[in-house]
GUMAR-422184 format. One record per residue (C-alpha): residue number from 1; residue in one letter; chain; z, x, y. Coordinates in Angstrom, 2 decimals. Layout:
{NUM, A, A, {Z, X, Y}};
...
This chain:
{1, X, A, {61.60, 116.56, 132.01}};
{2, X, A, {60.71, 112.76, 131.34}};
{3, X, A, {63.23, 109.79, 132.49}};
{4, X, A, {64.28, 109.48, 128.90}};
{5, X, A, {65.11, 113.03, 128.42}};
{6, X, A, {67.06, 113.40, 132.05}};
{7, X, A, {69.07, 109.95, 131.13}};
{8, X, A, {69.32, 111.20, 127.31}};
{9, X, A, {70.73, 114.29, 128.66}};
{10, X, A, {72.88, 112.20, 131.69}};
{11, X, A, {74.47, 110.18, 128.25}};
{12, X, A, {75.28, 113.79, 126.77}};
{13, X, A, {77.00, 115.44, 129.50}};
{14, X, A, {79.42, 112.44, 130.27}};
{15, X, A, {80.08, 112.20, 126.52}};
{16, X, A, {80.58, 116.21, 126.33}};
{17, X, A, {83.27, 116.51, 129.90}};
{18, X, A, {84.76, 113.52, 128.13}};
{19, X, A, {85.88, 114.71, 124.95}};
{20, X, A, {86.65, 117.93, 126.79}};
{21, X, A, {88.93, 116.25, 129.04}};
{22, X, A, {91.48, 115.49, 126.13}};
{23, X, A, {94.19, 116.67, 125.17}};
{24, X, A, {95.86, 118.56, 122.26}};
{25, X, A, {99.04, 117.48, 122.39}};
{26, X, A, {99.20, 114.77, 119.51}};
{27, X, A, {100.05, 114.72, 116.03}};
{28, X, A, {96.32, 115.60, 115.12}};
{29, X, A, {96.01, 119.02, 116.71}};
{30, X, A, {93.37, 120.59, 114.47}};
{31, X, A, {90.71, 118.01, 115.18}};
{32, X, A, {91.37, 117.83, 118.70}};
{33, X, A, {91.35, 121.62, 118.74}};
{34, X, A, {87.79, 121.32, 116.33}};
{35, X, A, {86.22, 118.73, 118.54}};
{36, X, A, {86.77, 120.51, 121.69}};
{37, X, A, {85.23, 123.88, 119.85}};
{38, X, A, {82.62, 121.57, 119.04}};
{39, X, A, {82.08, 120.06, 122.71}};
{40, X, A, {82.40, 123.77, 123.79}};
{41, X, A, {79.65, 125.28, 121.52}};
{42, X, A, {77.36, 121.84, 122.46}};
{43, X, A, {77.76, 122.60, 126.07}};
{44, X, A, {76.96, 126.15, 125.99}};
{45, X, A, {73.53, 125.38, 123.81}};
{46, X, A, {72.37, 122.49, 125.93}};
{47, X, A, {73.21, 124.52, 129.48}};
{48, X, A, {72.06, 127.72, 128.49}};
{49, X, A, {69.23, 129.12, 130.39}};
């Protein structure tokens, strides 16, 4: 892998554990609950081997 693609990927991953890291507990439960799916499904693709 290239600089560009390690630091692309670096970006990702802190971007990803981020939006993981929040929680559900708001008014807005179904698109917390859809962008956590979302960050779920992402990390699986991108760290499946």
């Amino acid at each position: 892998m290239d600089n560009l693609s390690t630091l692309l990927m670096e970006m990702m991953d802190s971007k990803l554990y981020e939006a993981a890291g929040e929680s559900c507990e708001k008014d807005d439960d179904e698109d917390c609950l859809t962008r956590r799916t979302l960050t779920a499904h992402l990390d699986y693709i991108y760290r499946h081997e």
